[in-house]
DOMARMAR-527027 format. One record per residue: x, y, z of N, C-alpha, C, O, CB in turn; residue number from 1. Coordinates in steps of 0.02 Angstrom, whole numbers, plus 50000, padded with zeros to 5 digits. Glycine has a CB too. Example, Ala and Ser with C-alpha at 12.3 -4.5 7.8 and 13.67 -1.06 7.14 Angstrom:
BEGIN
(atom (50660, 49716, 50390), (50615, 49775, 50390), (50660, 49835, 50390), (50712, 49834, 50423), (50565, 49776, 50452), 1) (atom (50642, 49888, 50354), (50684, 49947, 50357), (50645, 50002, 50394), (50670, 50057, 50402), (50704, 49970, 50286), 2) 
// end
This chain:
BEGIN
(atom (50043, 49941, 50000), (50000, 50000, 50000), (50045, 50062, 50000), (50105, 50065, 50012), (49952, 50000, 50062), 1) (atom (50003, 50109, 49984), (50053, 50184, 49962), (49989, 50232, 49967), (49937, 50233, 49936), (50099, 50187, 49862), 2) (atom (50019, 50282, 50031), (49981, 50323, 50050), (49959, 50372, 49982), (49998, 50357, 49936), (50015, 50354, 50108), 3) (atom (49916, 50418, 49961), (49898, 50462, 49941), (49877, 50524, 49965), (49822, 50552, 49968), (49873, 50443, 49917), 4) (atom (49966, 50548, 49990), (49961, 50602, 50014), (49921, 50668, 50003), (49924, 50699, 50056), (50005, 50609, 50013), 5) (atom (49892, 50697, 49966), (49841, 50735, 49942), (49761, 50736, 49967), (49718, 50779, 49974), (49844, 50720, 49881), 6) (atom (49768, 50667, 49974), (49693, 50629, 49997), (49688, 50642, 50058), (49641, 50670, 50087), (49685, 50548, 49991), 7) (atom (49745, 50620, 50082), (49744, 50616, 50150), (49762, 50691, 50207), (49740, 50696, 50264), (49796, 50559, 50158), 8) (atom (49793, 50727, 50181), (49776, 50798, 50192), (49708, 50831, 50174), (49699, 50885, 50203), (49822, 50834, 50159), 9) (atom (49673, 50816, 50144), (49616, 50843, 50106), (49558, 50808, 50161), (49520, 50846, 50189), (49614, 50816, 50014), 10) (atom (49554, 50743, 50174), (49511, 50719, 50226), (49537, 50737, 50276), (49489, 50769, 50298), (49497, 50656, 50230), 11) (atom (49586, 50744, 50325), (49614, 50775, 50366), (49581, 50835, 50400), (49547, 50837, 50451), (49665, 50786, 50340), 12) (atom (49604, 50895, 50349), (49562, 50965, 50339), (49495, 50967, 50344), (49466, 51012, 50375), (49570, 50993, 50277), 13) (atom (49458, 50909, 50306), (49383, 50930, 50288), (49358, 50897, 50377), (49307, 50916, 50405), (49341, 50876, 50196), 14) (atom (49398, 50855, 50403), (49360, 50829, 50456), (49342, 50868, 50526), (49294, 50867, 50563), (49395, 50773, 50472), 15) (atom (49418, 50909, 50524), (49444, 50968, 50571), (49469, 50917, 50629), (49441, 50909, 50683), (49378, 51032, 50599), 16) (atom (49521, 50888, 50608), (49543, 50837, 50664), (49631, 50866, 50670), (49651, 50873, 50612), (49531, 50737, 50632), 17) (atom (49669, 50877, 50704), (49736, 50901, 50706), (49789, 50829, 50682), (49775, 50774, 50706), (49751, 50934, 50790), 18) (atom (49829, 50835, 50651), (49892, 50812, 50644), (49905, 50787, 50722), (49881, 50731, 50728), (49944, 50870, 50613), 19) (atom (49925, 50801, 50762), (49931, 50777, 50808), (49876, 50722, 50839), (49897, 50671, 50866), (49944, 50825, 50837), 20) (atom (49808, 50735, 50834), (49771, 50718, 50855), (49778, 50633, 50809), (49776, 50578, 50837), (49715, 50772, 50855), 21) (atom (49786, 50642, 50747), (49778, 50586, 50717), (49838, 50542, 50711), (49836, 50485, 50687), (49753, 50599, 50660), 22) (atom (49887, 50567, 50732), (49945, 50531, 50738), (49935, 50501, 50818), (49956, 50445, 50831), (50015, 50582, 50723), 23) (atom (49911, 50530, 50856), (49895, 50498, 50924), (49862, 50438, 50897), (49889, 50383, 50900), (49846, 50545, 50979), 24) (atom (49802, 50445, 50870), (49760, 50391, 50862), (49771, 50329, 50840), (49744, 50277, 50858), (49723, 50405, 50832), 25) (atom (49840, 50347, 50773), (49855, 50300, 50758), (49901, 50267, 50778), (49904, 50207, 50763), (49857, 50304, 50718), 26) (atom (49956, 50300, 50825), (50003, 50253, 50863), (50052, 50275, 50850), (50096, 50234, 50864), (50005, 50186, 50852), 27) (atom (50082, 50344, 50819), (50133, 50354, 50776), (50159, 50429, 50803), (50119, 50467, 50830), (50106, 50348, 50696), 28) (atom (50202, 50440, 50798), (50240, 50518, 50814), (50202, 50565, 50764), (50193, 50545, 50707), (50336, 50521, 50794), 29) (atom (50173, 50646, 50787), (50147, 50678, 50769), (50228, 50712, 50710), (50211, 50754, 50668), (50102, 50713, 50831), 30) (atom (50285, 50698, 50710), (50329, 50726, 50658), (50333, 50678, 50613), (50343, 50697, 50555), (50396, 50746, 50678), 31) (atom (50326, 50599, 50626), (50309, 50541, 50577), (50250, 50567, 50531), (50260, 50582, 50472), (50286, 50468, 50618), 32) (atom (50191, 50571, 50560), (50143, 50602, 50510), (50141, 50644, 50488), (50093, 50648, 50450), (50101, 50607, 50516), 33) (atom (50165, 50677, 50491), (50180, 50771, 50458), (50235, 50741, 50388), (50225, 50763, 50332), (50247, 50848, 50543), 34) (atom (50288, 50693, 50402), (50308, 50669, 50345), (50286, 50628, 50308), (50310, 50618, 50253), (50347, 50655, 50348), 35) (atom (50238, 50598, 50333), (50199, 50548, 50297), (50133, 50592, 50265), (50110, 50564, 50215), (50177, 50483, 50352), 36) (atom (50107, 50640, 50281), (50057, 50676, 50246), (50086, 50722, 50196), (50053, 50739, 50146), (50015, 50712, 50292), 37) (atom (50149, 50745, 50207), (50165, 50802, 50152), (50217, 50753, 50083), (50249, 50777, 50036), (50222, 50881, 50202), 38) (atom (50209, 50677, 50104), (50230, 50644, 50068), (50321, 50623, 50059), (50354, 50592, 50017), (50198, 50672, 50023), 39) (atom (50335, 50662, 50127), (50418, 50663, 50119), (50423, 50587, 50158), (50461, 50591, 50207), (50469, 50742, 50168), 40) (atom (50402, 50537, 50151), (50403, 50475, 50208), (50362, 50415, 50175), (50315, 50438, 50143), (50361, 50499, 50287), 41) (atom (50363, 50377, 50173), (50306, 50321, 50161), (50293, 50296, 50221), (50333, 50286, 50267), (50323, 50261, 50114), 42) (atom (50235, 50286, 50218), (50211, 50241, 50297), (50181, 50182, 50288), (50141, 50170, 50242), (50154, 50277, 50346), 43) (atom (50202, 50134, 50341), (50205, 50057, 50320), (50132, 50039, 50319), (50086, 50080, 50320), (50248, 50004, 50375), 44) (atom (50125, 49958, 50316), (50055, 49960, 50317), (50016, 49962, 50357), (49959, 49978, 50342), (50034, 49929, 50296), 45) (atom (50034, 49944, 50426), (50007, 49956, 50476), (50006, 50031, 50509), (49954, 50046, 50537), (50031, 49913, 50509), 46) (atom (50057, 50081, 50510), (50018, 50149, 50501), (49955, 50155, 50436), (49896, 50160, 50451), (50081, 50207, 50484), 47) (atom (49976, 50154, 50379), (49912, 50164, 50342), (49855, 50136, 50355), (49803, 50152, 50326), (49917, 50151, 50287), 48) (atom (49857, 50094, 50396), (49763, 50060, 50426), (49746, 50093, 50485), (49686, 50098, 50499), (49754, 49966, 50454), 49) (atom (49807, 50126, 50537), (49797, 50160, 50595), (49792, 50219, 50561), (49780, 50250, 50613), (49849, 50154, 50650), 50) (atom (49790, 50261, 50522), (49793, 50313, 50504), (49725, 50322, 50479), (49691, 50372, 50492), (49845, 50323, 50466), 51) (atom (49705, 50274, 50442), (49636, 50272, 50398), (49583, 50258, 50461), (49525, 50278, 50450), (49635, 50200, 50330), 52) (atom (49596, 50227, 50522), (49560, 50196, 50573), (49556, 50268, 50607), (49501, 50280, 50633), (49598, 50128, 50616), 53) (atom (49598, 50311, 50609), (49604, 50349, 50653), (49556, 50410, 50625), (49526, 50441, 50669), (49676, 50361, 50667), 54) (atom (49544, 50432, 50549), (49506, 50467, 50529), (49436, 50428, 50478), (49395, 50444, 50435), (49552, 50514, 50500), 55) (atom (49454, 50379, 50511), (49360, 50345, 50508), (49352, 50337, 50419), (49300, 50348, 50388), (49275, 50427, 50550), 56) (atom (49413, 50318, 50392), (49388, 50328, 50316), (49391, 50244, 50298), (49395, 50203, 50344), (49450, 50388, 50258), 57) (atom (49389, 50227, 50242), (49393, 50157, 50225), (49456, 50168, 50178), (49461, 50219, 50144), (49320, 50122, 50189), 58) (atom (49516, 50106, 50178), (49599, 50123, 50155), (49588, 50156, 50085), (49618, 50207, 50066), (49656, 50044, 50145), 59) (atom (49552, 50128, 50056), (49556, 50157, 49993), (49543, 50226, 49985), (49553, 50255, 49931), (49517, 50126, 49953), 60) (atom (49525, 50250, 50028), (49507, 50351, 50003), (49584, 50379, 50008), (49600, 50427, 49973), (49440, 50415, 50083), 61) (atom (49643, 50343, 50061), (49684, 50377, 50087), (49751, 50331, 50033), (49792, 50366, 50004), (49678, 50375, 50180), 62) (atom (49753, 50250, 50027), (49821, 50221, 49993), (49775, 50196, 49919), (49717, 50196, 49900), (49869, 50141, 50050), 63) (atom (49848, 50175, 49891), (49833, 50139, 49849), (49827, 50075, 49843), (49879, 50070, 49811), (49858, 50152, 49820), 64) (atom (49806, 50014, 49846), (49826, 49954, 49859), (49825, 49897, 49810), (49780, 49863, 49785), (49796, 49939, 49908), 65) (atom (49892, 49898, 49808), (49922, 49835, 49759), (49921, 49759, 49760), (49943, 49721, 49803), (49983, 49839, 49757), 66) (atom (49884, 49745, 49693), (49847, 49663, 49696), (49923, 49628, 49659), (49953, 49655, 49613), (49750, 49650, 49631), 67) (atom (49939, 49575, 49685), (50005, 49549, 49677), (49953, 49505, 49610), (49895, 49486, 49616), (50055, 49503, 49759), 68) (atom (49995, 49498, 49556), (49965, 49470, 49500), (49972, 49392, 49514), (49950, 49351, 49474), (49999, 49497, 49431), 69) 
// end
C-alpha cells in the first residue's frame, strides 16, 4: 500500500481533526505524520490502517493498494 498524500491531507482538513490528534490515534509520532502527509516519508502498512482507522475513512480514500498478479 502507498499512501495518497493529497487525499489524506484533504480528509484530514475537511474533518477538522489536528495532525497531532491523528497521529495519536494512530500510534505514531505527530513529526512521523507530518512526513507521511506532506509525502516526504512512506508509511508502512500498519500505520496506513491506523491512520485510515484513526480518521474513520475506509483504506482506499487515503492508499493505493496493490493486487500481487
Amino acid at each position: 500500500m502507498q499512501i495518497i498524500s493529497e487525499a489524506l491531507k484533504a480528509i484530514r482538513a475537511r474533518s477538522g481533526i489536528t495532525q497531532t490528534a491523528v497521529a495519536e490515534l494512530a500510534g505514531i509520532s505527530r513529526p512521523n505524520y507530518a512526513h507521511i502527509e506532506a509525502g516526504r516519508r512512506q508509511a508502512t502498512d500498519a500505520q496506513i490502517v491506523g491512520i485510515a482507522e484513526a480518521l474513520v475513512v475506509p483504506l482506499s480514500a487515503i492508499a493505493t493498494i496493490e493486487v500481487a498478479a
